[in-house]
VEXTOR-758225 format. One line per 5 residues: number of its first residue (from 1); their letters; for each residue x, y, z of N, C-alpha, C. Coordinates in steps of 0.1 Angstrom, whole numbers. Last residue first. Layout:
NUM) a) X,Y,Z,X,Y,Z,X,Y,Z ~ ...;
end
This chain:
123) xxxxx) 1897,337,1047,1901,321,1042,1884,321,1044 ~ 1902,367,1035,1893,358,1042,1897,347,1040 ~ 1925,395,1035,1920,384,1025,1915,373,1035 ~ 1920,431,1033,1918,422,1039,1914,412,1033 ~ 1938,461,1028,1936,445,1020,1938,439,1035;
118) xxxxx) 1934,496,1025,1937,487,1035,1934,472,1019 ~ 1956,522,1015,1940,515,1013,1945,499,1018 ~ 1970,556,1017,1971,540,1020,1960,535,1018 ~ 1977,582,1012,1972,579,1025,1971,561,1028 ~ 2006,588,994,1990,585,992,1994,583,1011;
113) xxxxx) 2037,602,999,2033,592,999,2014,594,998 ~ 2072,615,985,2056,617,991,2048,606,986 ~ 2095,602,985,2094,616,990,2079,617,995 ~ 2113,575,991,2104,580,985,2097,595,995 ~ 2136,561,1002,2138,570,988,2130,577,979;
108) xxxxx) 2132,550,1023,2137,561,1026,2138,567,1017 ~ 2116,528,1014,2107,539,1020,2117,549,1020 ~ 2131,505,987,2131,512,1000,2124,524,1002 ~ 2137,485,965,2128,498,966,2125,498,989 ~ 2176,478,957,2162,484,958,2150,490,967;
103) xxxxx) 2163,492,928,2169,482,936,2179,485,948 ~ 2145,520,925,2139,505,924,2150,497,931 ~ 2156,543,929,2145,539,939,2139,523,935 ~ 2182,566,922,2183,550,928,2170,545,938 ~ 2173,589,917,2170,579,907,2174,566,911;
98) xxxxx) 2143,605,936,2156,599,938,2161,590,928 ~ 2117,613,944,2130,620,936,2139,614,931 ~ 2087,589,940,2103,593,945,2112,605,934 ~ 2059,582,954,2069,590,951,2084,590,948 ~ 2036,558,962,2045,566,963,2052,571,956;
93) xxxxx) 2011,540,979,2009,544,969,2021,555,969 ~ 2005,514,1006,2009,528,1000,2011,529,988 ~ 1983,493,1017,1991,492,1007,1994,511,1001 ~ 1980,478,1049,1981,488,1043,1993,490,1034 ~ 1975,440,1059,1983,450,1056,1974,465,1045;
88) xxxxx) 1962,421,1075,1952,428,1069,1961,443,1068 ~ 1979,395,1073,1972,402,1091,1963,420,1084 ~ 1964,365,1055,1972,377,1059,1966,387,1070 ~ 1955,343,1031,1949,354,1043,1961,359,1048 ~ 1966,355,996,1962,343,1011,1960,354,1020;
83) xxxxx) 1953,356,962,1957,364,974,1953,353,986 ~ 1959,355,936,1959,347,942,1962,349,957 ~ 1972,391,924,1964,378,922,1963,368,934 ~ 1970,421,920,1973,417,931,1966,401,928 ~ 1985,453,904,1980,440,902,1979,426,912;
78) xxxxx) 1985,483,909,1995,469,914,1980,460,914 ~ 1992,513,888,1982,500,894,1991,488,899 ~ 1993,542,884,1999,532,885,1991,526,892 ~ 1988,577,862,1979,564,869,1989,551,869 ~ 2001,592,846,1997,598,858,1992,586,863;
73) xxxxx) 2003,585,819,2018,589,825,2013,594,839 ~ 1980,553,825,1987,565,812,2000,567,826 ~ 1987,526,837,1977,531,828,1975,543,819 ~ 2017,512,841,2012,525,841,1996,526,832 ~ 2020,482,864,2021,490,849,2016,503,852;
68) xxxxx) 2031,454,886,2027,462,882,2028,470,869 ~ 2020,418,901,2024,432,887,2020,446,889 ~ 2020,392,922,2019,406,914,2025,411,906 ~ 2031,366,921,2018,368,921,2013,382,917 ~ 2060,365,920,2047,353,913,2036,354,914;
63) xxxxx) 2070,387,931,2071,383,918,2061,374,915 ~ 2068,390,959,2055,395,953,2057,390,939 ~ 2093,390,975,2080,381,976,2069,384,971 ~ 2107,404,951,2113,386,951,2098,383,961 ~ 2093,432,939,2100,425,952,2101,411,950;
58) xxxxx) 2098,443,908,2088,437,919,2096,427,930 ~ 2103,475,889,2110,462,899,2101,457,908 ~ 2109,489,857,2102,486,871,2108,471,871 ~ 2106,513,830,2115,500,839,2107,499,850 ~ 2095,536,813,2092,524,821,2094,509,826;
53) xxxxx) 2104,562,814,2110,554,809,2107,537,807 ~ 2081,579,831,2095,581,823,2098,571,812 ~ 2074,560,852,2068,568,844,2070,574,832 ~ 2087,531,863,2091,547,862,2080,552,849 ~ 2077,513,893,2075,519,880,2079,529,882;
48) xxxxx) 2078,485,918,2086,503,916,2082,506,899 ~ 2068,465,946,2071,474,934,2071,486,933 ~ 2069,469,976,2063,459,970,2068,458,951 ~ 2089,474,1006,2085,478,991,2081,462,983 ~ 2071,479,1036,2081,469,1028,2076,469,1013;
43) xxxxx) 2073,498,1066,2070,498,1055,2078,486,1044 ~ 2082,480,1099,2084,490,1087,2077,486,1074 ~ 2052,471,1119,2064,469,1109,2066,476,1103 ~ 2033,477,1136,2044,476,1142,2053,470,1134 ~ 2007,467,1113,2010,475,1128,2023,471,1133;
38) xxxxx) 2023,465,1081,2014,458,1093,2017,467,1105 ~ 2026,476,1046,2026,477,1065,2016,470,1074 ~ 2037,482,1012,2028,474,1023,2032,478,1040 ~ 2041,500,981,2045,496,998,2033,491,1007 ~ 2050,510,952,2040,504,958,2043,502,974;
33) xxxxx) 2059,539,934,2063,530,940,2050,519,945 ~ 2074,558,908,2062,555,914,2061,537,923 ~ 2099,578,902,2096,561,904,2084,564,909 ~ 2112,601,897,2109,592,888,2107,576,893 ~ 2078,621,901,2091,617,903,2098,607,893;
28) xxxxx) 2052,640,891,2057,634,895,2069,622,890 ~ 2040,669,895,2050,665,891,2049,651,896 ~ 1999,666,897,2013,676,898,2021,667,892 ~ 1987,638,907,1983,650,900,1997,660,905 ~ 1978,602,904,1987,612,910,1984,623,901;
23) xxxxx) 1963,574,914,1961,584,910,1970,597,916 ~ 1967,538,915,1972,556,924,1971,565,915 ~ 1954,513,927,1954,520,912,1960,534,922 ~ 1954,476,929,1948,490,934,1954,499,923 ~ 1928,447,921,1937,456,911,1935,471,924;
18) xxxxx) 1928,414,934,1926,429,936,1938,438,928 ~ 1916,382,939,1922,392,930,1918,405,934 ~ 1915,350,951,1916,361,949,1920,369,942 ~ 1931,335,975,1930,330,962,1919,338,950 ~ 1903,341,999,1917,337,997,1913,332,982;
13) xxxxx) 1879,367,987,1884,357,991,1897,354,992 ~ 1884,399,1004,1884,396,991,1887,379,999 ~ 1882,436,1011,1883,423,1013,1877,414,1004 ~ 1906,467,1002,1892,463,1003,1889,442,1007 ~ 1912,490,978,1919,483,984,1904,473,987;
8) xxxxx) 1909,511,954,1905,497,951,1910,486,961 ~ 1933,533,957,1920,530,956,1919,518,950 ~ 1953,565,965,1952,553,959,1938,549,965 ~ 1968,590,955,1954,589,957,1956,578,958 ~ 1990,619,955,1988,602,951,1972,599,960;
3) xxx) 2001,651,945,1994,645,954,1989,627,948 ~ 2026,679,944,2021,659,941,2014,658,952 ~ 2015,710,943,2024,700,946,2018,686,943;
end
């Protein structure tokens, strides 16, 4: 079955840079997604790549500062620049069956999810 791995999470000055990266093994879907969480907030889609085809969609509050791409047809990376301090969100790594999963990108459309890799940014 799919399994997502993500990595490169970790603390970093403000204004800053972090590349994370998800390593997937088996099938996978047609979107590969990105997602953030703070304690006691739903999941909030960050970007979406299709592996397939590769269209993708980055959230209106990530456009000016992140990207994402495919490194081959198994590895996605979210590109993380100019980074401000923040309450030290968990960035998931995801899945989806579903062909409506970029606009947009919502947790209920993704099937299997990585364990998450934390970002902490220091002023």
């Amino acid at each position: 079955q799919l399994r997502l791995v993500e990595s490169g999470g970790g603390s970093v000055q403000a204004g800053g840079s972090l590349k994370l990266t998800c390593a997937a093994s088996g099938y996978i879907g047609y979107c590969m997604g990105w997602f953030r969480q703070v304690p006691g907030k739903p999941r909030e889609g960050v970007a979406s790549i299709s592996p397939h085809f590769g269209s993708q969609s980055i959230a209106d509050s990530a456009k000016r500062r992140f990207t994402t791409s495919l490194d081959n047809d198994r590895t996605s990376s979210l590109q993380m620049n100019n980074l401000t301090p923040d309450y030290s969100p968990t960035y998931f790594c995801a899945s989806s069956s579903y062909g409506d999963c970029m606009h947009p990108i919502r947790s209920e459309k993704y099937n299997v999810w990585g364990q998450g890799t934390q970002v902490a940014v220091s002023s």
